[in-house]
N, C-alpha and C positions, 0 to 999 in steps of 0.2 A: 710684505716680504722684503728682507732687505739682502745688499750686496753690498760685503765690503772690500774698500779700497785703499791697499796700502803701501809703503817703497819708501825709499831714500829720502834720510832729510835732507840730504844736498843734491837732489835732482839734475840730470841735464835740463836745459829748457826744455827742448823736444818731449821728455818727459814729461815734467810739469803739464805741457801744454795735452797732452794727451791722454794723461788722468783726468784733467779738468773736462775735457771733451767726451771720453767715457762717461763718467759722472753725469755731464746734462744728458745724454743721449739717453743712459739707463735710467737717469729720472724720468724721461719725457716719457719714458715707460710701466711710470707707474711704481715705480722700484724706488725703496729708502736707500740710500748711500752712508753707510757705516765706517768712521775712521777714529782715528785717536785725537783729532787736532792736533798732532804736531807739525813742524816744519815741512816742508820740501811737500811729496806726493799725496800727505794726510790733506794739507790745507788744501792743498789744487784740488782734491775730492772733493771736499766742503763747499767749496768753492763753486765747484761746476754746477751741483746738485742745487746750491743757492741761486744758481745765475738760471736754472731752467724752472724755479718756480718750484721746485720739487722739495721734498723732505729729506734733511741729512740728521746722524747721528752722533753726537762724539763719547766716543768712551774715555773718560780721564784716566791718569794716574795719580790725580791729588783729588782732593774733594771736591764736589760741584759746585762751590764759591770760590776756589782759586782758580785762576787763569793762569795756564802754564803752556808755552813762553807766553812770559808778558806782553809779547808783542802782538799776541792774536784774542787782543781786549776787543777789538771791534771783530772780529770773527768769531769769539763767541757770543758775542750779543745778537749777531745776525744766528747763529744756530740756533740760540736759546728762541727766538722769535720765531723761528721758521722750522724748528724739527723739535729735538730733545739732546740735552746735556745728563750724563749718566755715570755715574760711579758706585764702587762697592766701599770705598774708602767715607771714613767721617768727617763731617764738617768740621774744616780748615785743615787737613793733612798736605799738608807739603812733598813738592815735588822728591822722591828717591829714587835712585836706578834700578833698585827690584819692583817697586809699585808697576813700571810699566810693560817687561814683559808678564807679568801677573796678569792685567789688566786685558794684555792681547786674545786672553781664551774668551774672556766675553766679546771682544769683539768680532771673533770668528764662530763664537756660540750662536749669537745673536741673527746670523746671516745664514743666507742658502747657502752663500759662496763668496770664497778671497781671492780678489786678484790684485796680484802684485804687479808693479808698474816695472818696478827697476829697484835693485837691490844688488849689495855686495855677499859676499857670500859668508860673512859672516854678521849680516844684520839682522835686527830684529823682527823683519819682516819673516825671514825663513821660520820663527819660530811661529808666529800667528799661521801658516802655512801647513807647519807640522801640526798644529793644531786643528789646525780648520781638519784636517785628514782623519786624525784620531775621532771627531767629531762627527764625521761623517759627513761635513761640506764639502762640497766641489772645489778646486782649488783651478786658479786660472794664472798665467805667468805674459807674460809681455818678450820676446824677445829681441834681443839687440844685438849689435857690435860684439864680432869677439874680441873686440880690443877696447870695449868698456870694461872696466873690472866689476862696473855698477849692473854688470849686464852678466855675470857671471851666476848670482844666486836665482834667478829667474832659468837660466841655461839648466842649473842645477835640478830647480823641477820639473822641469817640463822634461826632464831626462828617464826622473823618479815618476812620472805620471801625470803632470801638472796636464792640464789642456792649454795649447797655443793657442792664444788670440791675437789679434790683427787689430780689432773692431769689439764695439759693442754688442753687434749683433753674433757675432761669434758664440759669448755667452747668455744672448737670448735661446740661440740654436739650444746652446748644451743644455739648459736649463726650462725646455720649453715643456717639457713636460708635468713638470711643477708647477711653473707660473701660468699653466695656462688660464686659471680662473683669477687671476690677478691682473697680469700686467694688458696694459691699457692697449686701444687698437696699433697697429702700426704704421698705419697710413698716414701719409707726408701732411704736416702740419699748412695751415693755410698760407700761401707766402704772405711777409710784409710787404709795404709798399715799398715798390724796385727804386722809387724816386731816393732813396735815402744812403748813406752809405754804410761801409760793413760797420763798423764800428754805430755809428748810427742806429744800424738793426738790433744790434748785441744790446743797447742800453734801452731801448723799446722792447725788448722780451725781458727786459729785469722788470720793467714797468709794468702797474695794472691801475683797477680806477681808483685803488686807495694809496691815500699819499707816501712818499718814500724819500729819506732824505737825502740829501748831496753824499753825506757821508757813507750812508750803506751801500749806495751806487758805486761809490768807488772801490770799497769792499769787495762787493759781489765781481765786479768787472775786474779788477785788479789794476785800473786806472787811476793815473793821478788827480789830485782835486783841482786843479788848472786844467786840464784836460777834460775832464767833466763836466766841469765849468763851463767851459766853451760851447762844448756839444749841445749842451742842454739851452745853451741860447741861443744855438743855430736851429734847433727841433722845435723852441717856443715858436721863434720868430718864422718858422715852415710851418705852423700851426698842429705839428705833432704831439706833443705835451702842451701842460699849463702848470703853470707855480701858484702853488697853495698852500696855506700855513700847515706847515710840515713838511714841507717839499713839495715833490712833484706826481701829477699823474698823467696816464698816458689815457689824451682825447681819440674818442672812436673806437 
């Protein structure tokens, strides 16, 4: 079963950071995480679902050998690797701006349910929304500031019907009746070791016994490669990870 996640390509951070955190929470549940790959709240999806180990999905609006933006060359490799890249479009169709609201009915087809993070009220997201409804999916909204304007198309559905959520578990609630033969137990994950710090912790759950490279690490975490850098030689030399051709993997 998947859920998808979608909002602003030019996100507040708060946003971002709270798509990506839905995203691993609803992974760590078992749940696919369905976005477009683009900018702003699509990649924080990708992202989160990536960083809890879980399965994400991208619906393109060019074909499944282009990469559009450019810039999310190394986020879709980590997709391709770790879920599915998915189009209706033929190989090498280039990016258009009809291709991708076209493209949003699969990605609200595909899913139980759309939650939008943060949107203006005339973004693309309301139409994946309207969609998701015609469809017969759950539709979920995030609310914010009324003095975000980014917070305005969210206000808008949840006005029309949308469910408000806070949290993830919000729509494990709505939806629990569906996933109940799916989604995974919900009981608190084992902690890591307390000795480590936060950041520390975050790149130990990207980690498993098969090797992973500096590059995807930085990817998934959304950390820079000096910063990563570093970390990874203070967790060698703490005897948390080990480096092996390919990178690294996490000992214990």
């Amino acid at each position: 079963p998947q859920v998808a996640i979608v909002g602003s390509r030019r996100p507040t951070p708060q946003a971002r950071r709270l798509a990506q955190e839905m995203a691993m929470d609803l992974s760590r549940k078992g749940l696919v995480i369905t976005s477009g790959m683009a900018l702003g709240i699509d990649a924080a999806a990708h992202q989160g679902a990536l960083g809890s180990y879980g399965s994400t999905i991208a619906v393109l609006g060019t074909g499944v050998d282009v990469v559009y933006p450019r810039s999310h060359g190394d986020l879709y490799q980590a997709i391709a690797m770790q879920g599915a890249i998915v189009s209706e479009f033929p190989l090498g169709t280039t990016p258009k701006p009809g291709h991708f609201p076209r493209r949003n009915r699969i990605i609200s087809g595909l899913s139980v349910g759309v939650l939008v993070v943060e949107a203006a009220l005339n973004s693309g997201s309301l139409i994946s929304a309207r969609l998701a409804a015609e469809q017969g999916r759950e539709v979920f909204a995030v609310p914010g500031s009324v003095l975000n304007p980014l917070s305005r198309g969210c206000h808008k559905l949840i006005k029309e019907g949308a469910v408000l959520v806070e949290s993830a578990e919000d729509i494990l609630v709505e939806l629990q009746s569906y996933l109940r033969a799916y989604v995974v137990s919900t009981s608190e994950p084992e902690p890591i070791n307390s000795d480590l710090s936060g950041v520390q912790r975050v790149i130990l759950e990207i980690m498993s016994a098969e090797a992973i490279s500096v590059d995807l690490i930085c990817q998934i975490s959304g950390l820079s490669f000096d910063e990563v850098s570093v970390i990874l030689t203070e967790m060698e030399l703490e005897g948390f990870i080990e480096s092996v051709p390919g990178g690294y993997i996490r000992v214990g």
